[in-house]
C-alpha positions, -999 to 999 in steps of 0.1 A, spaced: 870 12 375 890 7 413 873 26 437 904 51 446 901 62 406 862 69 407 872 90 437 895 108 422 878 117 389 848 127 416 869 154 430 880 164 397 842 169 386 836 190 423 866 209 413 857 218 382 816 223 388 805 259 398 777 241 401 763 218 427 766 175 418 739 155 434 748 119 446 728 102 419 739 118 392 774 110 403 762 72 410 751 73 372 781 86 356 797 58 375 773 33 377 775 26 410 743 33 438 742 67 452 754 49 486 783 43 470 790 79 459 781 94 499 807 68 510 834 79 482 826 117 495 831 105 530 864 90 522 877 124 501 861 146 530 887 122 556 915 129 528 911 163 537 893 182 508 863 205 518 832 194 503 801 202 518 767 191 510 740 214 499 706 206 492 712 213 454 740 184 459 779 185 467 802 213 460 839 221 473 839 249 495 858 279 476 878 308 489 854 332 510 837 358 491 846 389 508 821 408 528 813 407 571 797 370 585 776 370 617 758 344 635 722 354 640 697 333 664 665 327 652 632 318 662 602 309 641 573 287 625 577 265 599 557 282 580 573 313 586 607 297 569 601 314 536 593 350 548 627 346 568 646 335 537 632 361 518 642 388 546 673 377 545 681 374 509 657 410 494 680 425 520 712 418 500 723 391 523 737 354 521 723 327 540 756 309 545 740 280 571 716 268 596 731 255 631 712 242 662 725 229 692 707 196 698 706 183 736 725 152 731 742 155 693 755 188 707 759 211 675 743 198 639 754 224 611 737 225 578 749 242 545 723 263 526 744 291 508 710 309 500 714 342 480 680 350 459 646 343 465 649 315 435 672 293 461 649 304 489 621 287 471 646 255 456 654 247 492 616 248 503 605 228 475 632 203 483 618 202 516 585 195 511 588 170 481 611 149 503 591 156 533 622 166 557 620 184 587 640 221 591 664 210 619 649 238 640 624 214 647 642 195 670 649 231 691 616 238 686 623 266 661 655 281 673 681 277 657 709 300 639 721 309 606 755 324 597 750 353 573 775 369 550 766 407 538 783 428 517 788 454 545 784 467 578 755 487 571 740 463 554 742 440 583 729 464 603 702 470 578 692 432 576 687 429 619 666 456 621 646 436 593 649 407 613 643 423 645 608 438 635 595 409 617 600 391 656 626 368 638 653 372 661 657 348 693 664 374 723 
């Protein structure tokens, strides 16, 4: 198969997958390595399609789901992580990202698209069975995720959570 077909039937498979496709499984189907696949994705990202890279595996980015985004700033442990996800998500909330504004990389962004305590704990086991580092670590805990809530009050709701639990950076 020419490389511009594999990339082409990839996209198809993102488009068509409410569900996230991780590079391997892609590098199976087409019996190529997985470095193969990240480049293909690099090259369809540059063709302009939106795909974005969870830690469940790539996904095109759909229409935003309705509801009010903010940016909160955060600051905690490590092991703290979980009690924040939870917060955020047993408060009816969506954790859409994590951002931190490194020194010299200026602003790394990271999509998590967190909504239940089931992706909470996904995205922690991920972490911990490949050994990776929350990029808070290199602000030394601060960093900020974009949240999407249903509404206004339940915004509202979710920083005074956030704000008594000492979770909020101020």
């Amino acid at each position: 198969m020419e490389a511009e077909q594999r990339r082409e039937e990839i996209l198809v498979l993102l488009k068509n997958s409410a569900d996230p496709i991780v590079a391997r499984a892609l590098a199976e189907q087409f019996d190529v390595s997985r470095q193969v696949i990240v480049g293909d994705i690099a090259l369809i990202r540059a063709a302009g399609q939106d795909i974005y890279s969870t830690p469940k595996g790539y996904m095109m980015r759909k229409a935003a789901a309705p509801g009010v985004t903010t940016q909160l700033v955060c600051m905690h442990t490590r092991e703290e992580t979980k009690e924040e996800l939870y917060t955020i998500v047993d408060t009816g909330c969506e954790v859409l990202d994590v951002i931190v504004e490194h020194p010299f990389y200026g602003m790394i962004r990271g999509d998590l698209n967190i909504s239940s305590r089931l992706e909470a704990d996904e995205f922690l086991d991920k972490l911990d069975e490949t050994d990776t580092s929350l990029l808070s670590k290199l602000t030394h805990g601060i960093h900020t995720h974009t949240i999407r809530a249903k509404d206004e009050a339940t915004r509202d709701k979710l920083i005074g959570k956030m704000k008594e639990k000492g979770f909020l950076y101020e």
